[in-house]
Each structure stands twice: as structure tokens, then as C-alpha cells.
ZAMARGU-4260 file (C-alpha; in steps of 0.2 Angstrom, whole numbers, plus 5000, padded with zeros to 4 digits):
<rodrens>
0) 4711/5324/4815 | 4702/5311/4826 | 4712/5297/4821 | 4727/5308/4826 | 4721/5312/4843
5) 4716/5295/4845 | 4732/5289/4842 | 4741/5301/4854 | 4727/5294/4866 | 4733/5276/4865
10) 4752/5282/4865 | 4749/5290/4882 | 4739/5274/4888 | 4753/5263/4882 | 4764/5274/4891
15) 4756/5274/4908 | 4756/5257/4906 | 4773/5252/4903 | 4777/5266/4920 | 4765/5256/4929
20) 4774/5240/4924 | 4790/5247/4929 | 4786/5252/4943 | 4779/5238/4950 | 4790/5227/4946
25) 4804/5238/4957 | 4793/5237/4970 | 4791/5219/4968 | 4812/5219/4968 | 4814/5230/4981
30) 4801/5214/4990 | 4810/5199/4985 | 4828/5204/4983 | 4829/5206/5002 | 4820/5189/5005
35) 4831/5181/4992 | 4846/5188/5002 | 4839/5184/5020 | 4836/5168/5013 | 4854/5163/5008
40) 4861/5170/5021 | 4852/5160/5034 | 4856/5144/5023 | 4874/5151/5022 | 4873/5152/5042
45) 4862/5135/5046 | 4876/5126/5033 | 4891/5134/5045 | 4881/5129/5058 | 4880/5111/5054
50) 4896/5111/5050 | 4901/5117/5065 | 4892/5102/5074 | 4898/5090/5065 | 4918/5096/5066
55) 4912/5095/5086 | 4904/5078/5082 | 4912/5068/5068 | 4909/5052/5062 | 4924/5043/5062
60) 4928/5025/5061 | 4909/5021/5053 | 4914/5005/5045 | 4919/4999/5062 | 4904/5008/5071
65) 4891/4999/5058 | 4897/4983/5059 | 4898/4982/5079 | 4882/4990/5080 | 4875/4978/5069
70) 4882/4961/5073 | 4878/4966/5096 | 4862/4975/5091 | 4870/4992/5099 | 4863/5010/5094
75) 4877/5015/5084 | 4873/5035/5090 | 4876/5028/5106 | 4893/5022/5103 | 4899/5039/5092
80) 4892/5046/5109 | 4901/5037/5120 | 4918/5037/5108 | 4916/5057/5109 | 4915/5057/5128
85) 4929/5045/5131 | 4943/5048/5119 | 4935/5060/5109 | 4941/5049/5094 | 4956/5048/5099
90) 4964/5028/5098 | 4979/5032/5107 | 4970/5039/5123 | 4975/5033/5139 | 4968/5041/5156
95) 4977/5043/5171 | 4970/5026/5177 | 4979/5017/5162 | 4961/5016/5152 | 4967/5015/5135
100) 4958/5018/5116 | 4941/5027/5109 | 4931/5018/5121 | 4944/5019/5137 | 4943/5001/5142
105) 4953/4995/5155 | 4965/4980/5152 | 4958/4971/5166 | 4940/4976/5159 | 4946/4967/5138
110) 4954/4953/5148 | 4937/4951/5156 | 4926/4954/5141 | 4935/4941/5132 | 4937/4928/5144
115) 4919/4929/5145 | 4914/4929/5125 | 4927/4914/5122 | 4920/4904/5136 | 4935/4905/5147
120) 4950/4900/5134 | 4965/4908/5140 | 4975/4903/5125 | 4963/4915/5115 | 4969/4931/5123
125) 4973/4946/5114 | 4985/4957/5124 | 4980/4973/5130 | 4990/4983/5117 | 4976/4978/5105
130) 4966/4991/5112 | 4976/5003/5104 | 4969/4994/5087 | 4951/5006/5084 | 4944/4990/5078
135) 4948/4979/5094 | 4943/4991/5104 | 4928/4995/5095 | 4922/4977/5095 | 4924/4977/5113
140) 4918/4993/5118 | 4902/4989/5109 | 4900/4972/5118 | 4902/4977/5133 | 4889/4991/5127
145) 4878/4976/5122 | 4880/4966/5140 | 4877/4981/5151 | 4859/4984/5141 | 4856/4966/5143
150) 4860/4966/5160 | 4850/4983/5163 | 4834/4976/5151 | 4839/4987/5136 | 4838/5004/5150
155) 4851/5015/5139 | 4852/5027/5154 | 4858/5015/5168 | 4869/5005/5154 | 4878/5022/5153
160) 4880/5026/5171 | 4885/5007/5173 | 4899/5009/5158 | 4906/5025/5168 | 4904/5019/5187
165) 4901/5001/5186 | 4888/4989/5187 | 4891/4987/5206 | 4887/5006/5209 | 4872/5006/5199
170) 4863/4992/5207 | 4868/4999/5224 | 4859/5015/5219 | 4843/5005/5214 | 4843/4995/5228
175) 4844/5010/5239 | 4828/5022/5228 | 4844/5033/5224 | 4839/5034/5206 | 4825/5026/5200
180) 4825/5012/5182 | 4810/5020/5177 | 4814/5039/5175 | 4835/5041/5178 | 4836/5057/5179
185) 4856/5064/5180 | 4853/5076/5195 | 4851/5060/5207 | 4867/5050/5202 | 4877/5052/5218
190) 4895/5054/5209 | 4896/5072/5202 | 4909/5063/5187 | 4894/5048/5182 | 4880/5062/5183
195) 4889/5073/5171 | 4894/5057/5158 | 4876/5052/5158 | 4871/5070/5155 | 4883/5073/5140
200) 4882/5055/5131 | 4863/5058/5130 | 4864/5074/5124 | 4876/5067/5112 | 4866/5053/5107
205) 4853/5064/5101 | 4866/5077/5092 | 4871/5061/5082 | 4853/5057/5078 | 4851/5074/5072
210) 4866/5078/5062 | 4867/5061/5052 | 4855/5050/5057 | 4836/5057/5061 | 4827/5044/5050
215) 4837/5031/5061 | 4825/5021/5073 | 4835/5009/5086 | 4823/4997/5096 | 4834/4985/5107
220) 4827/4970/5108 | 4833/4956/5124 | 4840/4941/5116 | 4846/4935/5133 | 4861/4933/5127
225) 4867/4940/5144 | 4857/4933/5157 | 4853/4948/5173 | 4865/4941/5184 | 4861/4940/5203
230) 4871/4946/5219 | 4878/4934/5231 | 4880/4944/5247 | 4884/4930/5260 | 4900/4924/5252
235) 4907/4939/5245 | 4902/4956/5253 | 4894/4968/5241 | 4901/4957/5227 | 4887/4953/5212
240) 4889/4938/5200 | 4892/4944/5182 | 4891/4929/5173 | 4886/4913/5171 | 4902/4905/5175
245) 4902/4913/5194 | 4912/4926/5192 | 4913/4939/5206 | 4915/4958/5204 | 4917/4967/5220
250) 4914/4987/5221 | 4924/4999/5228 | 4918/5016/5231 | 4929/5028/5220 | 4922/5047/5227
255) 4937/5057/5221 | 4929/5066/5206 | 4932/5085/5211 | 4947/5087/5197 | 4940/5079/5184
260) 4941/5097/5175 | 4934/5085/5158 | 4919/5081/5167 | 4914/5098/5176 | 4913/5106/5161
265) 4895/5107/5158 | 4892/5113/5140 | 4900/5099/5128 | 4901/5110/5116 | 4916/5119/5127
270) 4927/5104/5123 | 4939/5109/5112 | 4938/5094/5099 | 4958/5091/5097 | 4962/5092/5117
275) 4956/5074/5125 | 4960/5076/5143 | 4966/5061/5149 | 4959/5066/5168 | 4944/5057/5160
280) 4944/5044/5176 | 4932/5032/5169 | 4923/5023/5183 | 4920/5009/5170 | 4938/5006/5175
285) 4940/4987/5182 | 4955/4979/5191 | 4954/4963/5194 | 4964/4950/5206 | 4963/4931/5199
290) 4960/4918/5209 | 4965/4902/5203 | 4958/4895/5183 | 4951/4912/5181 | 4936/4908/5195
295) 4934/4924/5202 | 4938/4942/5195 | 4936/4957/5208 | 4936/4975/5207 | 4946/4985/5217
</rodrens>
């Protein structure tokens, strides 16, 4: 009789056990379940929004992005940055100022750029249609990247605003204590259109840094490869030398910004990422008049 009642004591704690068992382990499920779930769903929505992102942000044309970087010692998430803002990848783009390609260099601007790399060889030339070719105008686009950091002691900021309004512009402003080499902060560039590009390439730069590249570390380093370049006021009024073989670019004011509708869109992440507007009047824009064996270029 004791053996029996201490097996039906055992039974019972074996019973109790396994409920308690049981029981816990809902609980625990009823825990975790919902974790596991939040948790793939917030990596289901951090995946859409990278995605997202990158649809607004692509990487396009790397092999030509690399190898410029590279070989002009460019930060190649500066150049996707400034490709977004210009053509928004886009190699046929041309803006209502004839700026043509993904990085909207004027005709005037490659003739210059190349003059300058070949050491004045006009037989050398490439016609302006090339810019239509992603890897000419990437080549250029990124040397004239590289110059504008030389010229500005590798100061990404005023390189940018240079690239957009000119070099003539930008020194104007530093000469006056408009915006200041130290701290250039977007809310003091005079023209609304250059305020806004700075603002957008730099927030791009650091969405390409983010998205693709945040183990990527770019230190420019001055080769002096492009010498800063001095102003000669008493021959040419507000003209500045820009090279070493005294050429003359002259700056004229260009104020008329207010419908630039690409540009006073605030939020880039507005811009829809198949509709390049070609309104995008890039102040990097450069006509030039020749005078004589390619002597003097000046900007209108």
C-alpha cells in the first residue's frame, strides 16, 4: 500500500512538473515570438529603407568613378555627389546654358581643361560631343574637381561653390569676409542657386559614405600639381590668373537664380530620380572669348 501511494505521489509531481514546464515555455513564446517578429520586421523596414536610398543614390558608372578618383586623388563620394546633383546620371543632360553630360561641363569649360592638361596643344582637342561619352566627361569633371581643391588647399566646401559659381565668385566672396575658408557655412553664399548645391552635394557626400562606403577614409593631400594662381587686377579688371601659362578668366555676376525650380527644392530626397531638370543653370558654366594662340580665355 505504501509503495502504491508513493507512486501516485511521484506521478502527480511528474505531472505538476511537466504543466510547469509547459507553461513556462508559452510564456516564454508568448515573449520571444513578438521580439522575433518586431525584429524582422524592423530589418524588413531598414532593408526597404536602404534600398530606397540607394534607388535615390545609385552608384553608376563605378569603374569610371574609381579610376578618376584614383589617378586625380578626388573623393570619389564627392564625385557620385556632384554627378547626382548635376545630371542625376544622366550622360545626355544638357541645361539650358548648353552644359552638357553627368557632370554638366560646359564646352568652353573641356576646351579649357584640356588646353590646360596638354600644355596648350591645340591639335589634341577632343570636340565637345565627347562630353556626351560618361568616361570623357567623367575624366574631366573629376580634373577639374582635382584643380578647384588644389587651387582651394584641398577645402571641399569652397571647391564646390567654385565648381557651381566659379572660382572668380568665390574668391570675390573671401576677399570681401562674405563666407569665411575656415567654416563655409551655406546660409552665407550670396547666390540662393550656389547656397542650395553646396548644401545638397554635402549632404550627398555623406549619404554616399553611408550607404556604400563608411569604412572609406579620403585625405587630400596638395601635390601642387595646380599651383594657387594669383589675380592681376591692373590689366584685367576683376580677372584672376588661372594657370600658369597666364590665362585670364574674367567673372561676371550671373544673379538670376529665382527659377531654378531644381535648386529651391530643399529636400533632395524630393528629386524624383528619373526627372533631371535641365533648369539646372550651373554657374560652373564658362564661355570664353580667345584672343590670339589661346593667350587669354575670359568668362562672360
Amino acid at each position: 500500500m505504501e509503495e502504491r501511494k508513493s507512486g501516485k505521489k511521484k506521478s502527480k509531481v511528474k505531472k505538476g512538473t511537466i504543466a510547469f514546464i509547459i507553461v513556462t515555455s508559452i510564456v516564454g513564446l508568448m515573449i520571444i515570438v513578438p521580439v522575433i517578429l518586431l525584429s524582422i520586421v524592423s530589418t524588413l523596414h531598414e532593408n526597404a529603407a536602404e534600398q530606397f536610398n540607394k534607388s535615390i543614390y545609385p552608384l553608376k558608372y563605378e569603374s569610371y568613378v574609381e579610376k578618376y578618383s584614383k589617378e586625380f586623388d578626388v573623393d570619389k563620394c564627392l564625385v557620385y555627389s556632384i554627378i547626382k546633383n548635376e545630371s542625376n546620371f544622366d550622360p545626355d543632360a544638357v541645361s539650358s546654358v548648353g552644359a552638357i553630360g553627368l557632370m554638366q561641363l560646359m564646352p568652353e569649360t573641356f576646351t579649357w581643361l584640356q588646353n590646360y592638361r596638354t600644355d596648350f596643344m591645340p591639335d589634341k582637342l577632343m570636340d565637345s560631343n565627347k562630353l556626351y561619352d560618361p568616361k570623357v566627361n567623367i575624366e574631366y569633371g573629376v580634373y577639374l574637381l582635382r584643380y578647384l581643391l588644389e587651387f582651394y588647399d584641398g577645402n571641399t566646401s569652397l571647391a564646390v561653390c567654385a565648381y557651381n559659381a566659379g572660382t572668380g565668385a568665390v574668391d570675390n566672396w573671401l576677399a570681401e569676409g562674405t563666407i569665411s575658408s575656415d567654416n563655409v557655412l551655406a546660409e552665407n553664399v550670396p547666390y540662393p542657386e550656389t547656397s542650395n548645391y553646396l548644401e545638397k552635394v554635402i549632404s550627398s557626400i555623406d549619404k554616399y559614405r553611408q550607404l556604400y562606403f563608411p569604412d572609406y577614409v579620403y585625405t587630400f593631400v596638395y601635390s601642387g600639381s595646380h599651383e594657387k594662381d594669383k589675380t592681376d587686377t591692373d590689366n584685367n579688371s576683376g580677372a584672376e590668373l588661372v594657370s600658369d601659362n597666364s590665362e585670364y578668366v574674367e567673372y561676371t555676376e550671373n544673379t538670376d537664380y529665382t527659377n531654378n525650380e531644381y535648386y529651391q527644392n530643399d529636400n533632395i530626397d524630393d528629386i524624383d530620380n528619373n526627372d533631371y531638370n535641365d533648369n539646372n543653370d550651373n554657374a560652373q558654366n564658362i564661355e570664353y572669348d580667345y584672343y590670339g594662340e589661346y593667350d587669354n580665355y575670359y568668362e562672360e
